[in-house]
PASEGU-110997 format. One record per residue (C-alpha): chain; residue number from 1; residue in one letter; x, z, y. Coordinates in steps of 0.25 Angstrom, whole numbers. Layout:
REC chain resi resn     u     w     v
REC     A  NUM    A     X     Z     Y
...
END
This chain:
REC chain resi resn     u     w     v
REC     A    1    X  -924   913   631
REC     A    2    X  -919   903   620
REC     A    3    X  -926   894   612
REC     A    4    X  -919   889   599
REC     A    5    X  -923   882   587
REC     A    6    X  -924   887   573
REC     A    7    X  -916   879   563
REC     A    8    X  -920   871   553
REC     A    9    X  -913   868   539
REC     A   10    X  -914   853   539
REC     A   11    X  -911   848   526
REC     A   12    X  -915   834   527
REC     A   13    X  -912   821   518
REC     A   14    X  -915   808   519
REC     A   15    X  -927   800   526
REC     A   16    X  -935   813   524
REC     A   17    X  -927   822   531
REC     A   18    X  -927   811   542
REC     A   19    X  -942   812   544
REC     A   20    X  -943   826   544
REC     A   21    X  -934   828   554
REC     A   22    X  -940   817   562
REC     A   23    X  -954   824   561
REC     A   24    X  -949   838   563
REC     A   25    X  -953   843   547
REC     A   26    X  -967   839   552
REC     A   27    X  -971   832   539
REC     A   28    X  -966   843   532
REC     A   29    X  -971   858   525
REC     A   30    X  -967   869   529
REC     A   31    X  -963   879   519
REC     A   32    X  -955   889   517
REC     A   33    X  -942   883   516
REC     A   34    X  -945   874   528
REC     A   35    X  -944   876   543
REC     A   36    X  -954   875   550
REC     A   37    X  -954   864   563
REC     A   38    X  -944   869   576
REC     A   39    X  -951   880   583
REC     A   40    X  -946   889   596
REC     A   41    X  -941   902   596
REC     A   42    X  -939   910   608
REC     A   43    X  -927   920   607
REC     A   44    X  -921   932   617
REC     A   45    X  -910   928   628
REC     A   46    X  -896   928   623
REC     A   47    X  -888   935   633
REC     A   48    X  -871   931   633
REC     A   49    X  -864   940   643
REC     A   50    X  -850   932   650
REC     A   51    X  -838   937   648
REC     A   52    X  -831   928   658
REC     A   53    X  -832   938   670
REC     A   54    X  -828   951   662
REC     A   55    X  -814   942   658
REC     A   56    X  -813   937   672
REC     A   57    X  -815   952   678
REC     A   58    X  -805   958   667
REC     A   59    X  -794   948   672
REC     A   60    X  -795   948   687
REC     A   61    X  -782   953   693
REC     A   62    X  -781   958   708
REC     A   63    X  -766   958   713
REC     A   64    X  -760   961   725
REC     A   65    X  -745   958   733
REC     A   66    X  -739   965   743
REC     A   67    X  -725   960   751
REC     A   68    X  -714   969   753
REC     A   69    X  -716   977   765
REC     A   70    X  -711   972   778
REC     A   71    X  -698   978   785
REC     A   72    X  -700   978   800
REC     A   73    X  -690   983   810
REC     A   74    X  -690   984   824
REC     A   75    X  -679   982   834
REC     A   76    X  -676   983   848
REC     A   77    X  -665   978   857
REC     A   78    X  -662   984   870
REC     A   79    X  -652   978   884
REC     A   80    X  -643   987   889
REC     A   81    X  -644   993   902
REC     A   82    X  -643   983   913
REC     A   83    X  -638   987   928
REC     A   84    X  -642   979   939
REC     A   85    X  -631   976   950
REC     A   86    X  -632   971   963
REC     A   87    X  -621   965   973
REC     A   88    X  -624   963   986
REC     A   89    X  -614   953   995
REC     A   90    X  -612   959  1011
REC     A   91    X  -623   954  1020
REC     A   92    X  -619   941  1026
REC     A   93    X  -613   939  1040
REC     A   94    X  -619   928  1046
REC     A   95    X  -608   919  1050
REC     A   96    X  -609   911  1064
REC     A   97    X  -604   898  1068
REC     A   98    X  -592   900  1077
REC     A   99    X  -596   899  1092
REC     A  100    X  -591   886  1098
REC     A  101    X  -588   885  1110
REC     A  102    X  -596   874  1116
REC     A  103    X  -587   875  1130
REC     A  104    X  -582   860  1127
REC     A  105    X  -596   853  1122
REC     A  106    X  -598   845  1132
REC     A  107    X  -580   838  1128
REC     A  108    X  -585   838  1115
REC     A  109    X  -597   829  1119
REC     A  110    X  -589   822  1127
REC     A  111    X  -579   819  1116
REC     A  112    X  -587   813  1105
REC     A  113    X  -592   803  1116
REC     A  114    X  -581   798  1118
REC     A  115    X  -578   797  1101
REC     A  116    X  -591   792  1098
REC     A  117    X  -589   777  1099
REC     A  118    X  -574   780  1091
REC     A  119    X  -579   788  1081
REC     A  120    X  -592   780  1077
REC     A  121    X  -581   766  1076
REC     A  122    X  -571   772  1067
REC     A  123    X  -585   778  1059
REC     A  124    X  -591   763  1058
REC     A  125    X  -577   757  1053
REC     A  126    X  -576   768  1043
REC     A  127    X  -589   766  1037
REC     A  128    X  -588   751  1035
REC     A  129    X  -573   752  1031
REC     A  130    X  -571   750  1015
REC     A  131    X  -557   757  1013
REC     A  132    X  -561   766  1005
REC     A  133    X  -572   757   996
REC     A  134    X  -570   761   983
REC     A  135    X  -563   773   984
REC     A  136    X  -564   787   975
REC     A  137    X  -558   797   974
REC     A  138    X  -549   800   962
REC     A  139    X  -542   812   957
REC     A  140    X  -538   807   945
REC     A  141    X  -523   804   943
REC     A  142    X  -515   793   947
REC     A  143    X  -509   785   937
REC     A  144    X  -497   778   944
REC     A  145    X  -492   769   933
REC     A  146    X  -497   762   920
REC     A  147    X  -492   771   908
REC     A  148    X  -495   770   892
REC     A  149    X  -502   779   886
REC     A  150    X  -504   777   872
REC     A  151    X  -497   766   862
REC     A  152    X  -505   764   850
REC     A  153    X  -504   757   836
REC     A  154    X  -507   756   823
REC     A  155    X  -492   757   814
REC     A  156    X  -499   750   801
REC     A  157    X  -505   737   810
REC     A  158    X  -492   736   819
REC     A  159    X  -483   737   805
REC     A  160    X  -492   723   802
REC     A  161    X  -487   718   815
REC     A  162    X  -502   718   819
REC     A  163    X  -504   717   835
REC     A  164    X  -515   724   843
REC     A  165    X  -525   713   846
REC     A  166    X  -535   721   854
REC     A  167    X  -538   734   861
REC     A  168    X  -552   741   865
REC     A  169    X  -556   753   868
REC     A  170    X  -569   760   865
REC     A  171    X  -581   763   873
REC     A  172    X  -574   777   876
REC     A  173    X  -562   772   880
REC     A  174    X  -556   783   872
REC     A  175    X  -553   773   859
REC     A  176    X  -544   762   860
REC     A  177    X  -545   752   847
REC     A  178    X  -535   740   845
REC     A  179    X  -536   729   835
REC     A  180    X  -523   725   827
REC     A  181    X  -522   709   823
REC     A  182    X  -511   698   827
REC     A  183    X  -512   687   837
REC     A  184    X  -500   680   833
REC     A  185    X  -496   672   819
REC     A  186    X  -499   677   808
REC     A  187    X  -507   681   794
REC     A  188    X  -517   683   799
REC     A  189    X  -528   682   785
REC     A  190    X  -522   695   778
REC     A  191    X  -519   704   791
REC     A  192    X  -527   717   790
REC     A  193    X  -527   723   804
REC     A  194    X  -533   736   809
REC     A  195    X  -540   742   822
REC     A  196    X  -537   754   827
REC     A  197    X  -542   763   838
REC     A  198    X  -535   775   843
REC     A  199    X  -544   787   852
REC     A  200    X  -535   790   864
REC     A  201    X  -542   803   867
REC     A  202    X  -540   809   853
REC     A  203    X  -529   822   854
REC     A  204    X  -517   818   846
REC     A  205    X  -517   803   848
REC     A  206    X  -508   795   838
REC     A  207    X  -505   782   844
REC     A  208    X  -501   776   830
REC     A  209    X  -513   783   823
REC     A  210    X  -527   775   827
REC     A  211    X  -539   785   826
REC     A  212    X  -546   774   818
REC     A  213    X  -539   763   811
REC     A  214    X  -548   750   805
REC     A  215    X  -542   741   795
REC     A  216    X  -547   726   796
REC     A  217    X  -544   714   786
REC     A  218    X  -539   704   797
REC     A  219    X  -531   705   811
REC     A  220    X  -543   711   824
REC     A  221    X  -541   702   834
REC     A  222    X  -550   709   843
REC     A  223    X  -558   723   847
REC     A  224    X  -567   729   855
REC     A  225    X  -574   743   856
REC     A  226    X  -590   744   856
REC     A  227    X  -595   747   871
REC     A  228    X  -602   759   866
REC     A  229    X  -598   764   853
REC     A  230    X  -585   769   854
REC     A  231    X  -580   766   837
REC     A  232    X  -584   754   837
REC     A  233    X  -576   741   839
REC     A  234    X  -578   727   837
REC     A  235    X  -566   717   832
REC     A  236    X  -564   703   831
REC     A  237    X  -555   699   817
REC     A  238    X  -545   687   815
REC     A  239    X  -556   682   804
REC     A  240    X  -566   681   814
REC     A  241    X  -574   692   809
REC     A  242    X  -579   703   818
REC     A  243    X  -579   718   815
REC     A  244    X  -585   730   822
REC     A  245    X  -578   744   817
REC     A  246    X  -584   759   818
REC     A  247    X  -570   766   821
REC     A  248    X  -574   782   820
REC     A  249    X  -577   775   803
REC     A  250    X  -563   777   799
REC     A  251    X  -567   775   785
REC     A  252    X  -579   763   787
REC     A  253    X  -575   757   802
REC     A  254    X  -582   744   799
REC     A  255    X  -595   742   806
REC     A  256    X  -599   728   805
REC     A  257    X  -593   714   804
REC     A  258    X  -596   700   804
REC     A  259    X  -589   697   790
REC     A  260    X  -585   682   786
REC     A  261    X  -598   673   789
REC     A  262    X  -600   661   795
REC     A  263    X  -603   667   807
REC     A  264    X  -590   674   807
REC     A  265    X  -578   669   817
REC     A  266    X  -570   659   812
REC     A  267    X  -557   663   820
REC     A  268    X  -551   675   824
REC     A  269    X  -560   683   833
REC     A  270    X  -553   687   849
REC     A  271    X  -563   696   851
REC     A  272    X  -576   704   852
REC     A  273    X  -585   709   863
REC     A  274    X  -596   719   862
REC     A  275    X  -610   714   868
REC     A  276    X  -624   722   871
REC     A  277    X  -634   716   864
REC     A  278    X  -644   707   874
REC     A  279    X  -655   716   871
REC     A  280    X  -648   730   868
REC     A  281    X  -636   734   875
REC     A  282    X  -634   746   867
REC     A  283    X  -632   735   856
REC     A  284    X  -618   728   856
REC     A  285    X  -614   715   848
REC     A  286    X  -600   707   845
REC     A  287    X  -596   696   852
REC     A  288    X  -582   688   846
REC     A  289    X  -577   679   850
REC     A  290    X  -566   669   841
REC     A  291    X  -556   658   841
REC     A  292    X  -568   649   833
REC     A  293    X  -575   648   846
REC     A  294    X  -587   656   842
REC     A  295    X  -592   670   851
REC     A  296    X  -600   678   841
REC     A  297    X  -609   689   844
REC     A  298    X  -611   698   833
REC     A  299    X  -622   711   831
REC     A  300    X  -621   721   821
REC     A  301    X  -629   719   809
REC     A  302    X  -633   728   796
REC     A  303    X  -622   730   784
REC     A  304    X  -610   730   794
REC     A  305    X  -613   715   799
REC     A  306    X  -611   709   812
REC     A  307    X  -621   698   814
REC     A  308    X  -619   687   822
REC     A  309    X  -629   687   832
REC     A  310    X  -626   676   843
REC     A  311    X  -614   667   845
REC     A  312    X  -607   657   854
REC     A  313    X  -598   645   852
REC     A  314    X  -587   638   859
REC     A  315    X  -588   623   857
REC     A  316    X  -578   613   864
REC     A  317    X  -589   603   868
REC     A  318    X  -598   614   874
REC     A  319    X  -587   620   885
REC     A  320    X  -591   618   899
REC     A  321    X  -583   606   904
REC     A  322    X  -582   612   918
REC     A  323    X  -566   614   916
REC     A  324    X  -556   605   911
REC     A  325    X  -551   608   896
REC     A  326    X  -542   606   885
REC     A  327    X  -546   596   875
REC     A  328    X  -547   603   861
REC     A  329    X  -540   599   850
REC     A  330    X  -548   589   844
REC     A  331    X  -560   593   834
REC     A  332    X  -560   606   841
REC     A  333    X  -574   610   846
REC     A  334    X  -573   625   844
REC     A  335    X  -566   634   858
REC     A  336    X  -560   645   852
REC     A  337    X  -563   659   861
REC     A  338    X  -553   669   861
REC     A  339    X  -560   680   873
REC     A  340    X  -571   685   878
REC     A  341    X  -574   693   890
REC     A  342    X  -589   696   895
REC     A  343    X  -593   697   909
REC     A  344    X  -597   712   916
REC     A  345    X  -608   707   923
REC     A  346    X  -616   697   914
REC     A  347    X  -615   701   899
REC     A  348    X  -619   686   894
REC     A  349    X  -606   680   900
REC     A  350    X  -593   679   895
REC     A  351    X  -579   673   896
REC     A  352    X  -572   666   882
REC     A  353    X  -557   664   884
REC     A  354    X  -555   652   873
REC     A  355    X  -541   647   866
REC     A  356    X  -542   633   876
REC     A  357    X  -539   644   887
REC     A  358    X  -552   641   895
REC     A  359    X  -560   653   897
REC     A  360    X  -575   650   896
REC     A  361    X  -588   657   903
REC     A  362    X  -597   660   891
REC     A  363    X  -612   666   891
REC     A  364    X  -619   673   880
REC     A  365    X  -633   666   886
REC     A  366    X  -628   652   881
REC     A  367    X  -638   643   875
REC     A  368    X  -632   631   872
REC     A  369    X  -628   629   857
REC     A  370    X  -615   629   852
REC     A  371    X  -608   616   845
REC     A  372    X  -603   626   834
REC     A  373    X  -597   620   820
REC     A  374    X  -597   634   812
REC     A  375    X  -611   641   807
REC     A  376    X  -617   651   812
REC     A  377    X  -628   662   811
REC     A  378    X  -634   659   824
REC     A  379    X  -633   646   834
REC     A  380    X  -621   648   844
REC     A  381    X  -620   645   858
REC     A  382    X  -612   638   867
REC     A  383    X  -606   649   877
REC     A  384    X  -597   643   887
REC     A  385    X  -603   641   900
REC     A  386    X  -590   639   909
REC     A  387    X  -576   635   908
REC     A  388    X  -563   640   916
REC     A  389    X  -551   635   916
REC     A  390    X  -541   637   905
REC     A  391    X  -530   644   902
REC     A  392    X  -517   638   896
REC     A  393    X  -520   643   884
REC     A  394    X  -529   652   876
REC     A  395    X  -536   663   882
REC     A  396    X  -534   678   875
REC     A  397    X  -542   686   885
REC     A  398    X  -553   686   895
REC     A  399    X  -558   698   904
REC     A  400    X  -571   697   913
REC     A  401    X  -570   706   927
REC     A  402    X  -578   718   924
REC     A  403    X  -581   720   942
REC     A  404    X  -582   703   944
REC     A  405    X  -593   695   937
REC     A  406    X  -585   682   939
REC     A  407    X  -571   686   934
REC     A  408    X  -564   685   921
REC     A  409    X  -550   686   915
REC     A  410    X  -541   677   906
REC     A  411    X  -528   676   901
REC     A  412    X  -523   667   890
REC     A  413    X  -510   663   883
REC     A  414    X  -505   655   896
REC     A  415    X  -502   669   902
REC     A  416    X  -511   669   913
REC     A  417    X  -522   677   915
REC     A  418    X  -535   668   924
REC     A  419    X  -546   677   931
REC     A  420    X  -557   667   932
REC     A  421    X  -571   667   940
REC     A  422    X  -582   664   931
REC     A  423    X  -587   655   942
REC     A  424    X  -574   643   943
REC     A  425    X  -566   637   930
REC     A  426    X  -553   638   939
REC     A  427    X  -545   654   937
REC     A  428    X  -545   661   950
REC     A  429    X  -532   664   948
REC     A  430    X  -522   664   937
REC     A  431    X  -510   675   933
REC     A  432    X  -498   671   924
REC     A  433    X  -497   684   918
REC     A  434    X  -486   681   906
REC     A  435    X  -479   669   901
REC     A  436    X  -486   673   887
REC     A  437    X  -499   675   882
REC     A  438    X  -509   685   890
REC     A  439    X  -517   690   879
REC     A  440    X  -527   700   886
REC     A  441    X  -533   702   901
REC     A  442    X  -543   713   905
REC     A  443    X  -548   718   919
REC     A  444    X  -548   731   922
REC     A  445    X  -563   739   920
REC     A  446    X  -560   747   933
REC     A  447    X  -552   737   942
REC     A  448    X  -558   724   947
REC     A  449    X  -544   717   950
REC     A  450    X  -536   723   937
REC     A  451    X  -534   716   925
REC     A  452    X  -523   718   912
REC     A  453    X  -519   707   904
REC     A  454    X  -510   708   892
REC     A  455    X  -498   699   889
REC     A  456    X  -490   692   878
REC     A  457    X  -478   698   885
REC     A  458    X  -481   712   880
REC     A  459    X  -487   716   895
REC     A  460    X  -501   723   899
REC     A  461    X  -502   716   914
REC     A  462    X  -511   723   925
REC     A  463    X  -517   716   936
REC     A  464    X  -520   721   950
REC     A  465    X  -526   710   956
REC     A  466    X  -528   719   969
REC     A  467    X  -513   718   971
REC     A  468    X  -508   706   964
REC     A  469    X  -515   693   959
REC     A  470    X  -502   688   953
REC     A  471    X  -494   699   947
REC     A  472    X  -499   711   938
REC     A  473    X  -499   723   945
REC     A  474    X  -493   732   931
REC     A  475    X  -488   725   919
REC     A  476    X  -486   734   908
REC     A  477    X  -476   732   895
REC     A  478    X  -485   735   884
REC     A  479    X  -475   729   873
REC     A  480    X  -458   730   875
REC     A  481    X  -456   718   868
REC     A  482    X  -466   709   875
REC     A  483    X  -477   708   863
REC     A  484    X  -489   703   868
REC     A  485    X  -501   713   873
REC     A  486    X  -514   708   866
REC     A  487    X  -524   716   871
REC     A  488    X  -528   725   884
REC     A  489    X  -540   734   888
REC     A  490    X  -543   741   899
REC     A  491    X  -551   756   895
REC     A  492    X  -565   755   900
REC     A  493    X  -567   769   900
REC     A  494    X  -552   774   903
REC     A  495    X  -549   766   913
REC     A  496    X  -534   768   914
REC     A  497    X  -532   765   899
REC     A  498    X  -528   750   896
REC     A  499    X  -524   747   879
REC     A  500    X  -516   736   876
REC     A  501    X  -512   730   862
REC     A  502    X  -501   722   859
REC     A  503    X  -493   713   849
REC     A  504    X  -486   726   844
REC     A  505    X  -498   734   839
REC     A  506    X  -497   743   850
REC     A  507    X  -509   748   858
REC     A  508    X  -505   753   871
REC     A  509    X  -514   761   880
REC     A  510    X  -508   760   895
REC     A  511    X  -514   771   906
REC     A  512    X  -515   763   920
REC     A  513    X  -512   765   931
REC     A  514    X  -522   770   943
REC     A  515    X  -522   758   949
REC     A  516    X  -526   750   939
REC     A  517    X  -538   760   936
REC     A  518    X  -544   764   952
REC     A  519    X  -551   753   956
REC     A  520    X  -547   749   972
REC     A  521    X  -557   749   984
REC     A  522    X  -564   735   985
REC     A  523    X  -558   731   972
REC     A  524    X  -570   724   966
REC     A  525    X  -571   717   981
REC     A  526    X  -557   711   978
REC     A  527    X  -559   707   965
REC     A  528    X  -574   699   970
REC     A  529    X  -565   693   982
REC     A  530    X  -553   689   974
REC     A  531    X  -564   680   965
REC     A  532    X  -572   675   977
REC     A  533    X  -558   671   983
REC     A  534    X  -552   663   973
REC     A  535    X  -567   657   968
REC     A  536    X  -567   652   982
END
């Protein structure tokens, strides 16, 4: 049901129309052009059908997909015929001990009676006998004499005139690398020198063509290979700055270096040693050493850096004064180092050969502050805890006995080469070796008693002290015109191969003998007797 209103004509004007339509036409009269008052009406329901779900209905859709039929297809595989086979070996005859005829037991008895007491002697004297300590056997060929068996060089460094200054080999000991400089007069501010290494196991060796060649702005005077990373190598320069170089990056070699700072050496550096970190000794640092009178330990840092991380210096007033030695030249206070070698057995301990030719026992564990002039990133320490008695000049080389814990090597420009004990200032014996300089000395890593040292006279010199104490057992010409030989070492890892550099650019790689390879039987006994005798 729906209830509307009729509508009215309103036609009202003014304040009258107001109050008629506020009174609802009350006051008014009907008539008969005039509504009556609002009344209601009642109608009949409207009724409007939706169209909405006819339109929906017309528009729904039903749809339907179907893939493409699937392909199947069955297959089988089937082994051929197989045949068994049986073989059968012959029944086995048992075998019987031979019969023994036991007719003579009761000689036999009798016999080892009477041997017993013979037999049980020459038993106990063979057991506590010691000829054959030490002894292996060895099927490898004998090598009778010393023979050469590679001369290498660089063309463009020996056209300079430049001298090999230092070998090494690496960690393999299949690379031998060798550093070109001079140790004689000369210009030395604008002398570019190179490093070069050559791979003795690569087919096709070229003795004139270096499998990796680096140029560097001033003369290397010293090198030495990473103990573990094979292309790597360390180098000390005639500016005092340190370099480390990649080798297998032909085309980007540098790796870091300790640029020009205030840190930096002040004189040339003599050389560098490779060092496990205290507390990783997967981690190795460079230790130089230089004619300023500083040992420098560097680490590498980030941008191609090395960082100087600890450091040593050698002051006059601060030597021990338990040997007697030169006065230096007045004003003097700095000593200047010119080797280094580091004990086998403790790794804080090392031995400085210096240019006042007096070799000096160092430790790494010093604490004592140094009396240094020049600045420095961090404090220096006084190293030196003993003094040995000196040479008659410089020292160029020290070497410490890889089988004794008290032994070292020198050998200076007098020509004499001095095997101290770390224990007494006094040599325990002295070998005039050349009427020049000697300019390297090296024992041997397999033999106790065998040394090399390398002369001005153009001579590699290898000692047997087994047989002689006084006389090199082999001397070998390295040079026909008696140039000096720089630099020697021994092949850690090839044991029969021992390098040498000399004044003629030439690297020469010499194949020793089995003697000086095989160690003897109570070798290391000799060598611990022959340092109690003379000690005593």
């Amino acid at each position: 049901m729906v209830t509307r209103a009729r509508p009215w004509l309103l036609c009202l004007a003014g304040s009258a129309g107001a109050a008629t339509l506020a009174t609802g036409g009350a006051t008014g009269v009907e008539g008969p052009e005039r509504p009556g008052p609002l009344q209601d009406e009642t109608l009949g329901v409207a009724s409007v059908p939706s169209q909405w779900r006819g339109v929906q209905g017309i528009r729904g859709e039903t749809k339907s997909c179907q893939t493409a039929s699937i392909a199947t297809t069955e297959a089988s595989a089937q082994t051929r015929k197989c045949a068994d086979a049986e073989v059968q070996t012959e029944a086995p005859e048992p075998v019987g001990a031979p019969s023994m005829p036991w007719n003579d037991g009761p000689q036999l008895a009798a016999f080892l009676r009477r041997v017993e007491v013979m037999v049980t002697r020459e038993l106990n004297k063979n057991w506590q006998s010691h000829a054959f300590d030490g002894f292996e056997v060895n099927w490898a060929e004998q090598q009778q004499t010393v023979t050469c068996l590679h001369t290498l060089g660089y063309p463009p460094a020996q056209g300079q005139g430049l001298h090999v200054t230092s070998v090494s080999w690496n960690s393999t000991g299949s690379v031998v690398a060798c550093a070109y400089g001079r140790l004689d007069d000369g210009d030395w501010s604008m002398l570019k020198s190179f490093v070069c290494a050559w791979n003795l196991d690569r087919r096709g060796l070229n003795p004139q063509q270096p499998s990796a060649v680096v140029e560097v702005p001033s003369a290397v005077m010293c090198l030495a290979f990473h103990p573990t990373q094979p292309s790597h190598v360390a180098g000390g320069l005639y500016s005092g700055e340190v370099l480390v170089w990649d080798i297998s990056r032909p085309e980007d070699p540098l790796l870091w270096c300790t640029g020009l700072t205030d840190d930096t050496h002040t004189d040339p550096v003599y050389q560098v040693v490779w060092l496990p970190e205290p507390r990783h000794s997967h981690r190795f640092q460079v230790l130089s050493v230089a004619t300023d009178g500083k040992v420098l330990l560097w680490q590498g840092a980030g941008a191609g850096r090395l960082q100087l991380s600890a450091g040593f210096a050698l002051a006059v007033q601060q030597l021990p004064r338990n040997t007697k030695l030169k006065k230096p030249p007045r004003g003097e206070t700095e000593v200047g180092a010119t080797a280094v070698a580091f004990s086998s057995f403790d790794p804080s301990l090392f031995v400085l050969g210096t240019e006042g030719g007096f070799p000096l026992k160092c430790s790494l564990a010093a604490e004592e502050a140094a009396l240094a002039r020049t600045p420095s990133s961090v404090p220096l320490r006084a190293p030196a805890r003993f003094t040995f008695s000196p040479h008659g000049g410089p020292i160029y080389s020290v070497s410490c006995s890889p089988f004794h814990r008290n032994l070292f090597l020198s050998a200076g420009t007098d020509g004499h080469v001095h095997l101290y004990s770390m224990l007494q200032a006094q040599p325990l014996t002295s070998l005039q070796l050349s009427h020049k300089y000697l300019f390297a000395v090296r024992w041997s890593p397999v033999r106790p008693l065998v040394f090399a040292a390398a002369s001005g006279e153009g001579d590699v010199q290898l000692f047997d002290l087994q047989k002689s104490s006084q006389k090199p057992t082999v001397s070998i010409k390295q040079t026909q015109d008696e140039s000096p030989v720089y630099c020697l070492e021994f092949n850690r890892q090839q044991t029969k191969l021992l390098a040498a550099g000399d004044a003629k650019g030439a690297v020469k790689v010499w194949q020793l003998s089995t003697e000086f390879t095989e160690q003897g039987p109570r070798e290391t006994e000799d060598l611990d007797q022959l340092a109690a005798e003379v000690a005593a």
